[in-house]
N, C-alpha and C positions, 0 to 999 in steps of 0.2 A: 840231115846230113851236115849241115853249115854247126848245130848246134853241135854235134859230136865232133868238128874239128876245132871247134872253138874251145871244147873243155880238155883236146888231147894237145893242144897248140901249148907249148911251153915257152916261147918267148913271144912279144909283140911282131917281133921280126918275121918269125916264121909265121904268124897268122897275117899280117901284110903280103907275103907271098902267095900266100896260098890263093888270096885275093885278088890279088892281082892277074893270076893265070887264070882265075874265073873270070876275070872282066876284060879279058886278051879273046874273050871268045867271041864271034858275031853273033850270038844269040841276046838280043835284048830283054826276051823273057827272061834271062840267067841273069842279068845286070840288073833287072828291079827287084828279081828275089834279094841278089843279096845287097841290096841296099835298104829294102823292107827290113831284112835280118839285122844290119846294122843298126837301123834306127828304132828297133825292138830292144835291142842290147845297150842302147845308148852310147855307144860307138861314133860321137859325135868328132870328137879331134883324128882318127884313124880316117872320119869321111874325106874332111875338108884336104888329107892328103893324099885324096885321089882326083885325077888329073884328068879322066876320062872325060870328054864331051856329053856319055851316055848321063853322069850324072849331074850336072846342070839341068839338063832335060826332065829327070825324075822330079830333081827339085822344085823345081819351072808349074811343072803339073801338079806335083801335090799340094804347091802352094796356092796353085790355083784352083785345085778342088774342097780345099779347107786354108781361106786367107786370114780365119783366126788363129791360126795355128803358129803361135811366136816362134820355134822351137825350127820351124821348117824354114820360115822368113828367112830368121838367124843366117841358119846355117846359108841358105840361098845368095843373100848377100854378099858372106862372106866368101862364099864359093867364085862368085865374079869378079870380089876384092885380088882374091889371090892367083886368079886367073886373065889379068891387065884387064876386067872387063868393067871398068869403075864407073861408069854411065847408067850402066846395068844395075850394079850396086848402088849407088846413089837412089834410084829408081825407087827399090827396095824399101829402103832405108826411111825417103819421104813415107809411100806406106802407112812401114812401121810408125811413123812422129805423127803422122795423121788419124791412126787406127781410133773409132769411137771405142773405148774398154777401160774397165776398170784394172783388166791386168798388167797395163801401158802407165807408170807414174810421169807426170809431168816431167821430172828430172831425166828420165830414159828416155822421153820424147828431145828434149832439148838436146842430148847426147846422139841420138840419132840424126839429128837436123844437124850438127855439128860433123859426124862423121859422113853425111852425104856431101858437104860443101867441101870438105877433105880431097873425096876421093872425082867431084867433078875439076877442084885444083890441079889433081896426079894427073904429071905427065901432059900439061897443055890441052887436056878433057875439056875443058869449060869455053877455049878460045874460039871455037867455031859458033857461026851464027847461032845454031839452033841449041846448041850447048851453052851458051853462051846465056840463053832467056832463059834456059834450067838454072845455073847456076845462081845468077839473082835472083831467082824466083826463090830459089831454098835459101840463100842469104835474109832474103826481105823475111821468110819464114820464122828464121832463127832470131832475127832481130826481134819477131812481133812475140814469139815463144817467149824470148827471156822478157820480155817486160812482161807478159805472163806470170812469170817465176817471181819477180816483184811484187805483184799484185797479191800472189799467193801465196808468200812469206808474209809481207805487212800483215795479212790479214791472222793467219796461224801465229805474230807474233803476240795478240792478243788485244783488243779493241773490246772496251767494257761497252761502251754507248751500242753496240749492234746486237740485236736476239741473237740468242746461242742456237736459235733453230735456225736462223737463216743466216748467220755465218758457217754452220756446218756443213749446208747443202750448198754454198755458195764455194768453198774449198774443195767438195767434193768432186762439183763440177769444175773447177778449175786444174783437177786431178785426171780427169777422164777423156779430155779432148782439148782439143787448141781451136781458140776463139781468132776473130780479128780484131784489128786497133779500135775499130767502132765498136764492139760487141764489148771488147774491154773497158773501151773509155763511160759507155751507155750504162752498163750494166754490173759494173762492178767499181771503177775507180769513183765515178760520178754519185754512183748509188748508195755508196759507202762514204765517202766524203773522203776518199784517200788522195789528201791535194798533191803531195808532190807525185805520186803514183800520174797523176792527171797530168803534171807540167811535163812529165815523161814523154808522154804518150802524146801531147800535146807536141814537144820537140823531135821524136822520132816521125812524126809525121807533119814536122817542117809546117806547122799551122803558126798561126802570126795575128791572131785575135789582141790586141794589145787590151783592150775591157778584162776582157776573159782570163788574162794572164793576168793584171793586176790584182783580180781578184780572187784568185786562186792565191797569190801572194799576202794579201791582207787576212786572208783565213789561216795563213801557215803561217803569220808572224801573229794574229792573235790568239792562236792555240797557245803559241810558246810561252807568249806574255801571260795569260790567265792560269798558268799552270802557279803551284805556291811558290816560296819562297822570296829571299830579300830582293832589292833591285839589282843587286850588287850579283848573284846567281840570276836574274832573269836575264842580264847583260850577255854574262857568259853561254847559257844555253841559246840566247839567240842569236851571238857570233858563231857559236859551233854547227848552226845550222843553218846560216846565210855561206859558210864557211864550206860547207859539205856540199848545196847545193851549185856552189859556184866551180868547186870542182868537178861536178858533172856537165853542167851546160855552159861552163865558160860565159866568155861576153855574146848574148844572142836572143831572141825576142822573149825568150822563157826564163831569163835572168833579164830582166830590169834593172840595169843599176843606177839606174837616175830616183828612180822610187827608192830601190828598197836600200838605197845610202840616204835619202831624204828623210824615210822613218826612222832608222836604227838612229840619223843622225838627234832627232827631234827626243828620242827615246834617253839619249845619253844626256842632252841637255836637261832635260828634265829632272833628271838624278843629278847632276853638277859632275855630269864627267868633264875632265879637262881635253881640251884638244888632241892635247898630247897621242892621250889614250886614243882618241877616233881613228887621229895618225897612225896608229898600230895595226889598230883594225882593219883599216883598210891595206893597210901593205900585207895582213896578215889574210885577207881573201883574193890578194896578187890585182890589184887597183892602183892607179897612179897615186903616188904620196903627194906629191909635188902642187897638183891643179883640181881643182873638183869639176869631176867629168857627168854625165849625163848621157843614157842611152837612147838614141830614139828607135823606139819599137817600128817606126813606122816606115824611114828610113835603112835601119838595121849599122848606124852610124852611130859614132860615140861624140858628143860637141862639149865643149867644154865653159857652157853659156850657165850653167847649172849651179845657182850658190842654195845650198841649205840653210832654210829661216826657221829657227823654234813656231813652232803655232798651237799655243795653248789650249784651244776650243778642241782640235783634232786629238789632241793628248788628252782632255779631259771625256771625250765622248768615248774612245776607246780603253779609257780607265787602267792605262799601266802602270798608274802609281802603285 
């Protein structure tokens, strides 16, 4: 019956009516047929502007009798989105950003984790107690996802020193679920030697190892150095890259800047940079010009007791000539 008014129905409008006087009726056998019907026909934007209570409920249960099913989630969600029930959708949404599958890309996960913190925002949803420990919960989520997304770009950006069979399955699985900061840090950032991936991960979770950060620092300034070219280009790529990571962690136990102005500074002596030039660099990573400062990791204090000395032994062991 629903299929022959569907084929004699000549505008959207009138097949919307007709709808609607079917779902005007207290028969709730009649309201799963024709929502079965609609989701046969793929009638998915004609659902979502139905209002009825009856159809959350269908939603509700069919998602719950098949939670793989993306397609019902979807719609489900949105259904509460559009119906002020955004706790509900939020709900949803986690879910979906959690779901073990390969049908779920990492990037749709992050987009989901992104839109349930949205819709705990709408409308003062998040400010109650209990809302409240959702809402940073799926914050803390998002935060740990996108360093995820790091992890799993650096790697897809192409790393010759790693087997191709196990960066394959290493992307793969970074494609099919969301890990935590330990499982990240352990097993991937650590394991692949993806250092600044690690100071990340290291700063998002407010850790303050001052060994551990220096040395994660010493392995990301001698990559840069051992890569070829003059001194005159090793200079420049390793301001670009003191330079980038200083824009991410600013002054903070994951940026050293009593070290790593100590090296750079030892680096440019070595080559007969002029001061001048040092002077640059450092106004050019937003550092006082004026004083040479020094960070204490252990403190989390900047002192300005800090003079950089050439030390030839350390420049010749790490061989950046």
């Amino acid at each position: 019956m629903l299929n022959y008014i569907y084929l004699i129905s000549s505008t959207n409008q009138q097949l919307q009516r007709i709808l609607n006087t079917a779902l005007q009726s207290s028969d709730q056998l009649l309201h799963v047929a024709v929502y079965e019907w609609m989701l046969f026909n793929n009638l998915l934007v004609e659902m979502l502007s139905i209002t009825n209570s009856s159809l959350g409920e269908f939603l509700s249960r069919s998602v719950t009798q098949n939670p793989i099913n993306l397609n019902l989630a979807d719609l489900l969600w949105k259904y509460y989105q559009r119906n002020g029930q955004h706790a509900s959708a939020a709900k949803i949404l986690d879910k979906l950003a959690t779901l073990h599958s390969e049908n779920v890309s990492l990037t749709k996960r992050i987009e989901y984790l992104a839109r349930a913190v949205m819709c705990m925002r709408s409308d003062g949803v998040g400010y109650s107690v209990h809302h409240g420990e959702m809402l940073r919960d799926l914050e803390d989520k998002l935060e740990v996802a996108q360093v995820q997304k790091q992890i799993y770009d650096t790697l897809n950006s192409g790393i010759n020193q790693i087997d191709p069979h196990q960066l394959q399955e290493a992307v793969r699985n970074l494609n099919i679920r969301l890990f935590n900061m330990s499982q990240l840090y352990s097993d991937f950032a650590e394991n692949f030697d993806l250092w600044e991936c690690q100071l990340t991960i290291l700063n998002c979770s407010h850790h303050n190892e001052p060994r551990l950060i220096n040395s994660i620092w010493n392995h990301i300034i001698d990559r840069e150095l051992e890569q070829g070219g003059s001194p005159n280009d090793k200079a420049h790529r390793l301001l670009a890259k003191v330079q980038s990571l200083s824009n991410e962690f600013g002054i903070s136990p994951c940026f050293p800047l009593g070290e790593t102005l100590h090296i750079f500074h030892l680096f440019l002596t070595n080559f007969y940079f002029c001061l001048s030039r040092f002077s640059h660099t450092r106004t050019r990573i937003k550092m006082l010009p004026t004083k040479t400062h020094r960070f204490s990791s252990s403190t989390g204090s900047v002192q300005n007791k800090y003079r950089c000395r050439p030390n030839a032994r350390y420049l010749h062991s790490h061989n950046y000539c």
